[in-house]
PDB file as gemmi writes it, atoms N, CA and C in Angstrom:
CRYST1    1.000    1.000    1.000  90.00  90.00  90.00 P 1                      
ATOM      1  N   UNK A   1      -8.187 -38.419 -11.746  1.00  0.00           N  
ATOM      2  CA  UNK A   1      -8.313 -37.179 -11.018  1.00  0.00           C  
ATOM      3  C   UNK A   1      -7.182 -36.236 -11.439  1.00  0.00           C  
ATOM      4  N   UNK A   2      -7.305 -35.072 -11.514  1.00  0.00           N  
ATOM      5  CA  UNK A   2      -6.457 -33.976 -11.838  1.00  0.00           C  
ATOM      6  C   UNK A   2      -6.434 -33.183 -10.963  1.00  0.00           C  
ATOM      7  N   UNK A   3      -4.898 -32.625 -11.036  1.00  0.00           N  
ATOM      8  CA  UNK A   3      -4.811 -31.691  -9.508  1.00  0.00           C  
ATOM      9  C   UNK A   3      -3.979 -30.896 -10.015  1.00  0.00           C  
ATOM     10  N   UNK A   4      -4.466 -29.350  -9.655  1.00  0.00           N  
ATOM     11  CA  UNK A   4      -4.450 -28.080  -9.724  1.00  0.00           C  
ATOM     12  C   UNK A   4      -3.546 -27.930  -8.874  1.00  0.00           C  
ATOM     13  N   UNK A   5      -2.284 -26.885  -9.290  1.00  0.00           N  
ATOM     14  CA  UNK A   5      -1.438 -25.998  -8.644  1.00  0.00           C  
ATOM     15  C   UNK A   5      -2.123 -24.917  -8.063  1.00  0.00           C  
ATOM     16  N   UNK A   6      -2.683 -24.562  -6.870  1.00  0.00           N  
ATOM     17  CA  UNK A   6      -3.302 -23.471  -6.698  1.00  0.00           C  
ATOM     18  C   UNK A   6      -1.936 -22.249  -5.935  1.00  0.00           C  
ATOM     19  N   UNK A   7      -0.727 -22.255  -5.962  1.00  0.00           N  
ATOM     20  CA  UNK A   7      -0.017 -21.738  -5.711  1.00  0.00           C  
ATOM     21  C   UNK A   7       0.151 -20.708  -6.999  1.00  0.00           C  
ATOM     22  N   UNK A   8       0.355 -19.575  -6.601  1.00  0.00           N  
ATOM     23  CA  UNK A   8       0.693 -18.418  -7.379  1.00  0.00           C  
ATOM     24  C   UNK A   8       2.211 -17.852  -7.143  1.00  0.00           C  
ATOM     25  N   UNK A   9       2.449 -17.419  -8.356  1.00  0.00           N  
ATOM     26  CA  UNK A   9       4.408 -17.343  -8.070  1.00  0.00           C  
ATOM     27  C   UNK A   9       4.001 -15.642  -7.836  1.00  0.00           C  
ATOM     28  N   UNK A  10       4.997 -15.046  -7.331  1.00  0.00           N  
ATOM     29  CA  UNK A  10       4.877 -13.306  -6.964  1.00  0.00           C  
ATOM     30  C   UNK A  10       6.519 -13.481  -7.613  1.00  0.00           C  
ATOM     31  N   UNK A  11       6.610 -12.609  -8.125  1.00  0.00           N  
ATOM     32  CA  UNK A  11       7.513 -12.170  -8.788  1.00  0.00           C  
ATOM     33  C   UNK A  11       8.259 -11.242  -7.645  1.00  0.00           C  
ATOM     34  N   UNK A  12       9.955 -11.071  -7.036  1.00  0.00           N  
ATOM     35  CA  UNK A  12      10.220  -9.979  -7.236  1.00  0.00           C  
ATOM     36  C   UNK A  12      10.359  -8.928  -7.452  1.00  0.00           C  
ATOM     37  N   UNK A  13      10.332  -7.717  -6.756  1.00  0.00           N  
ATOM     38  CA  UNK A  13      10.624  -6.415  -7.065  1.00  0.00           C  
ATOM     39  C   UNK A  13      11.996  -5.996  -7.619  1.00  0.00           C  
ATOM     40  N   UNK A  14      11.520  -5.409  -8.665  1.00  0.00           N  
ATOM     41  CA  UNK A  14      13.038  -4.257  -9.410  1.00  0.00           C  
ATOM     42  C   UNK A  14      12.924  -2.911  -9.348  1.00  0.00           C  
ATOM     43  N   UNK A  15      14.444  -2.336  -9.639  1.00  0.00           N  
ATOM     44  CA  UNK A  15      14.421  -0.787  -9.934  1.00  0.00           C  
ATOM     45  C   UNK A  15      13.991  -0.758 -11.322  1.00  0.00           C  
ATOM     46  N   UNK A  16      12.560  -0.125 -11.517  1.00  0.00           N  
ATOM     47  CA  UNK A  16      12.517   0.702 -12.410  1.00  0.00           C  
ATOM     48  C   UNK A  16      13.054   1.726 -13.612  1.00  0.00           C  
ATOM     49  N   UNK A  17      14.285   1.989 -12.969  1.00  0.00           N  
ATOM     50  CA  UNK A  17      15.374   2.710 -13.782  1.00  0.00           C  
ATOM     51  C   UNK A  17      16.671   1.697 -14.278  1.00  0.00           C  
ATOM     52  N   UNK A  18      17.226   0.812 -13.619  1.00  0.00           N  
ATOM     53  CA  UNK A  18      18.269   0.098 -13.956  1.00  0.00           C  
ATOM     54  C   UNK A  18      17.521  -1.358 -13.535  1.00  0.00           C  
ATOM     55  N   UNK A  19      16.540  -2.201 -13.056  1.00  0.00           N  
ATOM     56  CA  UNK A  19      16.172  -3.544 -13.111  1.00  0.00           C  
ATOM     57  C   UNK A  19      17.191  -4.045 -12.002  1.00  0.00           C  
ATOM     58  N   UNK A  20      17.400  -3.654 -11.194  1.00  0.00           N  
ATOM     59  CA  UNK A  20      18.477  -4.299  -9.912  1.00  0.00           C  
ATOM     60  C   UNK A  20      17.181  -4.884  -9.279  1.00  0.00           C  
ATOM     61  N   UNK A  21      17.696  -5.878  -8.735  1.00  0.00           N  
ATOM     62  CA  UNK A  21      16.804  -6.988  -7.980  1.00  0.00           C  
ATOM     63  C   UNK A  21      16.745  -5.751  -6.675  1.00  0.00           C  
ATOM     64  N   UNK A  22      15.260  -5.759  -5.992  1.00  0.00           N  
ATOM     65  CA  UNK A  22      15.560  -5.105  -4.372  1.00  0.00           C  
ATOM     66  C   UNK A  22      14.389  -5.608  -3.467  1.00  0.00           C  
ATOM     67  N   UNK A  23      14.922  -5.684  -2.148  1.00  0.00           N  
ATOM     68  CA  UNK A  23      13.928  -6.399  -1.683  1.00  0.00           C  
ATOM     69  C   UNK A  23      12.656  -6.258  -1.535  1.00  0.00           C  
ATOM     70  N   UNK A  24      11.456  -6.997  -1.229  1.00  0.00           N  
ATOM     71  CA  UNK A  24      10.025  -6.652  -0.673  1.00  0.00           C  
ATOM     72  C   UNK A  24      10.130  -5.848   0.659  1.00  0.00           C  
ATOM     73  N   UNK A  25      10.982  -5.664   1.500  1.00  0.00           N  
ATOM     74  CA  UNK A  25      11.649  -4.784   2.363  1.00  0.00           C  
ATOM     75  C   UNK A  25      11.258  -3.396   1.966  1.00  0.00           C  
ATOM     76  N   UNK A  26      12.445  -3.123   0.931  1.00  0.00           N  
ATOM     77  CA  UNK A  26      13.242  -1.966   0.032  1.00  0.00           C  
ATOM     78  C   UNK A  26      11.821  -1.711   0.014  1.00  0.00           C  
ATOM     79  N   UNK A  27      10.941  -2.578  -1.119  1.00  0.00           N  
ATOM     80  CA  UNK A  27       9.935  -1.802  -2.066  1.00  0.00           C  
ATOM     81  C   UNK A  27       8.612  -1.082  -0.977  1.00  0.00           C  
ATOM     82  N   UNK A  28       8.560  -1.622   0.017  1.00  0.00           N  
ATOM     83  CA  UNK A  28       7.399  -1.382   0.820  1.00  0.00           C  
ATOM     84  C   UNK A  28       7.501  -0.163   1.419  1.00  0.00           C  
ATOM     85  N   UNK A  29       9.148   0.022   1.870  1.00  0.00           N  
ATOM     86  CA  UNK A  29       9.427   1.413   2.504  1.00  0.00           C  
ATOM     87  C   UNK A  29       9.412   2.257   1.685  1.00  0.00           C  
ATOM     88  N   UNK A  30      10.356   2.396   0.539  1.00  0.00           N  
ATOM     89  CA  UNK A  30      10.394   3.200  -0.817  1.00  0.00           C  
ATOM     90  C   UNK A  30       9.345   3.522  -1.622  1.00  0.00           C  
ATOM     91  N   UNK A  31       8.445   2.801  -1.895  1.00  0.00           N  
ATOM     92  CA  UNK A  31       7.406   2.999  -2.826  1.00  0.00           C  
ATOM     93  C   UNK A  31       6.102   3.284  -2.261  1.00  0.00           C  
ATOM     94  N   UNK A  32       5.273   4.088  -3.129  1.00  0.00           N  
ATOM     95  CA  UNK A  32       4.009   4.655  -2.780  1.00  0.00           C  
ATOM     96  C   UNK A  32       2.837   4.032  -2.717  1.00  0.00           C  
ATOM     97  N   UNK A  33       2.282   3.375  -1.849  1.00  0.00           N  
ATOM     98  CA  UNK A  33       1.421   2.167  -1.747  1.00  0.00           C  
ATOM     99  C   UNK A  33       0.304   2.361  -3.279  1.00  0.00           C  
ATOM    100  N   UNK A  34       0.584   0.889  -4.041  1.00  0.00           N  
ATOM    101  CA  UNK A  34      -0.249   0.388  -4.465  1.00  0.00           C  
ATOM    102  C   UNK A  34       0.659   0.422  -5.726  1.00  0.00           C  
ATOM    103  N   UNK A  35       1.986   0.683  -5.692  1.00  0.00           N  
ATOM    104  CA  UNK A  35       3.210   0.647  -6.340  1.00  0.00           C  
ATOM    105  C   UNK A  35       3.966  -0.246  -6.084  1.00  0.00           C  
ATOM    106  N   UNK A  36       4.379  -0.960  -6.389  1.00  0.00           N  
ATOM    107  CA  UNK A  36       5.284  -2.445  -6.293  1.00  0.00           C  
ATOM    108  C   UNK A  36       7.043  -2.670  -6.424  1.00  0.00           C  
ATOM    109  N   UNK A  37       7.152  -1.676  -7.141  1.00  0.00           N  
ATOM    110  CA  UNK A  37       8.697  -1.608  -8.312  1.00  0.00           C  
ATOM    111  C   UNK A  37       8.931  -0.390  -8.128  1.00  0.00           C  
ATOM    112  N   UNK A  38      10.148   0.308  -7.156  1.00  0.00           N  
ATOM    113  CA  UNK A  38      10.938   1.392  -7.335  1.00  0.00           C  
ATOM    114  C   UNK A  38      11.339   2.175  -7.832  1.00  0.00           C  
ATOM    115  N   UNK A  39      11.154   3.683  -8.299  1.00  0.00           N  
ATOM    116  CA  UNK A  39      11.938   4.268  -9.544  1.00  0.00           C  
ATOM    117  C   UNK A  39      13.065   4.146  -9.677  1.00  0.00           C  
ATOM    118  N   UNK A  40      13.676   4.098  -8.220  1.00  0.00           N  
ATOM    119  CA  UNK A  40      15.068   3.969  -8.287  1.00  0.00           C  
ATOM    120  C   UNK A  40      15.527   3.425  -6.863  1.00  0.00           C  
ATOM    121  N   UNK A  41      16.810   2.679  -7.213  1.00  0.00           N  
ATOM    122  CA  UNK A  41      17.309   1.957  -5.950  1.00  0.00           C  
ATOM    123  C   UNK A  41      18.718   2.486  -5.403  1.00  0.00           C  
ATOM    124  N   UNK A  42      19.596   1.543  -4.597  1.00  0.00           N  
ATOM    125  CA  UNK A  42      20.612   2.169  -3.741  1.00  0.00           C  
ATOM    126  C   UNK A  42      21.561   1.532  -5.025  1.00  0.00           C  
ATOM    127  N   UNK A  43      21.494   0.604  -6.098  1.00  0.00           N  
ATOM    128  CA  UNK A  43      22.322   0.346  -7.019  1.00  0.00           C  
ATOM    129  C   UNK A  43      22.453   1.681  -8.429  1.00  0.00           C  
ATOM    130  N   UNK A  44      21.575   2.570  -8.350  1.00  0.00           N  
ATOM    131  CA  UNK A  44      21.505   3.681  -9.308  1.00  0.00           C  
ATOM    132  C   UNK A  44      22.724   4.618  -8.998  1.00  0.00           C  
ATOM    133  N   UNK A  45      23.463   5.140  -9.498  1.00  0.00           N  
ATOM    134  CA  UNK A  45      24.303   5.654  -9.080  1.00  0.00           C  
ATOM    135  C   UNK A  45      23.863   6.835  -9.544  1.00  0.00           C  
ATOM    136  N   UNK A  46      23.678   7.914  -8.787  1.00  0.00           N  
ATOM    137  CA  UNK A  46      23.240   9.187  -8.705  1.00  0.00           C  
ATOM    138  C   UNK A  46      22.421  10.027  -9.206  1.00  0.00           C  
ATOM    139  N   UNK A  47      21.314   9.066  -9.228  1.00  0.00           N  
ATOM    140  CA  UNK A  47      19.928   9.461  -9.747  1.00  0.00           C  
ATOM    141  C   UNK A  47      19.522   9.361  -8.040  1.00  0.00           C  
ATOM    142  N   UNK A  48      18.232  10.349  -8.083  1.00  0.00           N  
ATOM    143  CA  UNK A  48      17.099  10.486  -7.634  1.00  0.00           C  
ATOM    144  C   UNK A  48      15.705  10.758  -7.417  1.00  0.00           C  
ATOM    145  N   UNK A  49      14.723  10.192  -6.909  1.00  0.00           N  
ATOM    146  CA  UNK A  49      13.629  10.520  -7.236  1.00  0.00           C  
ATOM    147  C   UNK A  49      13.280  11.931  -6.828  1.00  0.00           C  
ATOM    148  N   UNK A  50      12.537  12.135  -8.130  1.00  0.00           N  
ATOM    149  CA  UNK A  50      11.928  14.068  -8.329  1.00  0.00           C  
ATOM    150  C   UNK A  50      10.309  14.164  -8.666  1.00  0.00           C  
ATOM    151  N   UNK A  51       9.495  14.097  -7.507  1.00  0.00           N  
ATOM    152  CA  UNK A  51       8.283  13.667  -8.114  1.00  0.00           C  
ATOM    153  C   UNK A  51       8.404  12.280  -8.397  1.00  0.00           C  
ATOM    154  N   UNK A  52       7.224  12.554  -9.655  1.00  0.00           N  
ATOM    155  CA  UNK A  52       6.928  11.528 -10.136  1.00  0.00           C  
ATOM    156  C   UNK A  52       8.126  11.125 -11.331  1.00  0.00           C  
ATOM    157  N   UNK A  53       9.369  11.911 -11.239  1.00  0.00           N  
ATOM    158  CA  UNK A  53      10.447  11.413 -12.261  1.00  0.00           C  
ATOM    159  C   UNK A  53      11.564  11.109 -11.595  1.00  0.00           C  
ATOM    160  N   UNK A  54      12.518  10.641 -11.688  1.00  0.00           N  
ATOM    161  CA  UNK A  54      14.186  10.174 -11.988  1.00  0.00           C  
ATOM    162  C   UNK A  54      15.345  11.178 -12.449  1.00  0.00           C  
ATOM    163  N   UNK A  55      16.074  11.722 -11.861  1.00  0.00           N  
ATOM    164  CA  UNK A  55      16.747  12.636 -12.505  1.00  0.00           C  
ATOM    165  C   UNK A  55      18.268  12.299 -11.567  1.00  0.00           C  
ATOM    166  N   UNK A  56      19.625  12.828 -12.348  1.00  0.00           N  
ATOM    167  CA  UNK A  56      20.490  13.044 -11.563  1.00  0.00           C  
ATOM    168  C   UNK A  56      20.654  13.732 -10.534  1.00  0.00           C  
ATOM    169  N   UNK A  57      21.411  13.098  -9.527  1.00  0.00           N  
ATOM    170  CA  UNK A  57      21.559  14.122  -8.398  1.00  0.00           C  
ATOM    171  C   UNK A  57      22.326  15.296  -8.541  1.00  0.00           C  
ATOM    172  N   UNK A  58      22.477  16.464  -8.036  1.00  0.00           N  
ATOM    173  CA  UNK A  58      23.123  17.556  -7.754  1.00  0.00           C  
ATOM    174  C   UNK A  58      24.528  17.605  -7.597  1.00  0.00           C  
ATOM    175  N   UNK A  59      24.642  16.641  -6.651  1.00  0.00           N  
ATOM    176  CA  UNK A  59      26.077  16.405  -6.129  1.00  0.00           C  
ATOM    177  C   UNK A  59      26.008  15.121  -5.667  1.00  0.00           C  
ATOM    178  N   UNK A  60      27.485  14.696  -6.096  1.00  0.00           N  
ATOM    179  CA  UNK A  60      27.402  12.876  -6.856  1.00  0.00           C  
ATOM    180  C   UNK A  60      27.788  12.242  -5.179  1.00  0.00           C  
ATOM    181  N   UNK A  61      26.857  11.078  -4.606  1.00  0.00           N  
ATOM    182  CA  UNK A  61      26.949  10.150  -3.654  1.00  0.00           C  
ATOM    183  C   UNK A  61      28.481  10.252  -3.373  1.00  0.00           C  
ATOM    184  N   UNK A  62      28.440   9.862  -2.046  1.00  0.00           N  
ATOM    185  CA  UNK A  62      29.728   9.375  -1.358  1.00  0.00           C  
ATOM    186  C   UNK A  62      29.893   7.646  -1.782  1.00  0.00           C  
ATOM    187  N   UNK A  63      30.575   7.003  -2.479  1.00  0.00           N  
ATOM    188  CA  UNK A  63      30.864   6.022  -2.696  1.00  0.00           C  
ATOM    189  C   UNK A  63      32.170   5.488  -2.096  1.00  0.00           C  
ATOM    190  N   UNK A  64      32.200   4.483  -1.093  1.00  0.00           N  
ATOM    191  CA  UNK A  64      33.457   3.687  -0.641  1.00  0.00           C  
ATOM    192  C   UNK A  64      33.655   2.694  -0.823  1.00  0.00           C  
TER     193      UNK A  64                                                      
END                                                                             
């Protein structure tokens, strides 16, 4: 007899722009349903989403 793994692995979500691990949390709030992977995360340092693109911010994050 042979026996089948019927378990499927789900991969993790990343930022899109830099590949930072972020959570299924992150991605569900952040991203546009039926989108999985972030353009950008809280590890990007001063990029933001513009549309449908990625661009630097205006004026650079408060970092502490």
């Amino acid at each position: 007899m042979v026996r089948t793994n019927t378990f499927t692995e789900k991969t993790m979500p990343n930022c899109q722009n830099c590949g930072a691990f972020v959570t299924d949390a992150y991605a569900r709030v952040f991203t546009p349903r039926g989108i999985d992977e972030p353009r950008v995360c809280p590890e990007c340092e001063d990029k933001i989403r513009d549309g449908a693109d990625v661009r630097s911010a205006r004026s650079p994050r408060n970092r502490e």
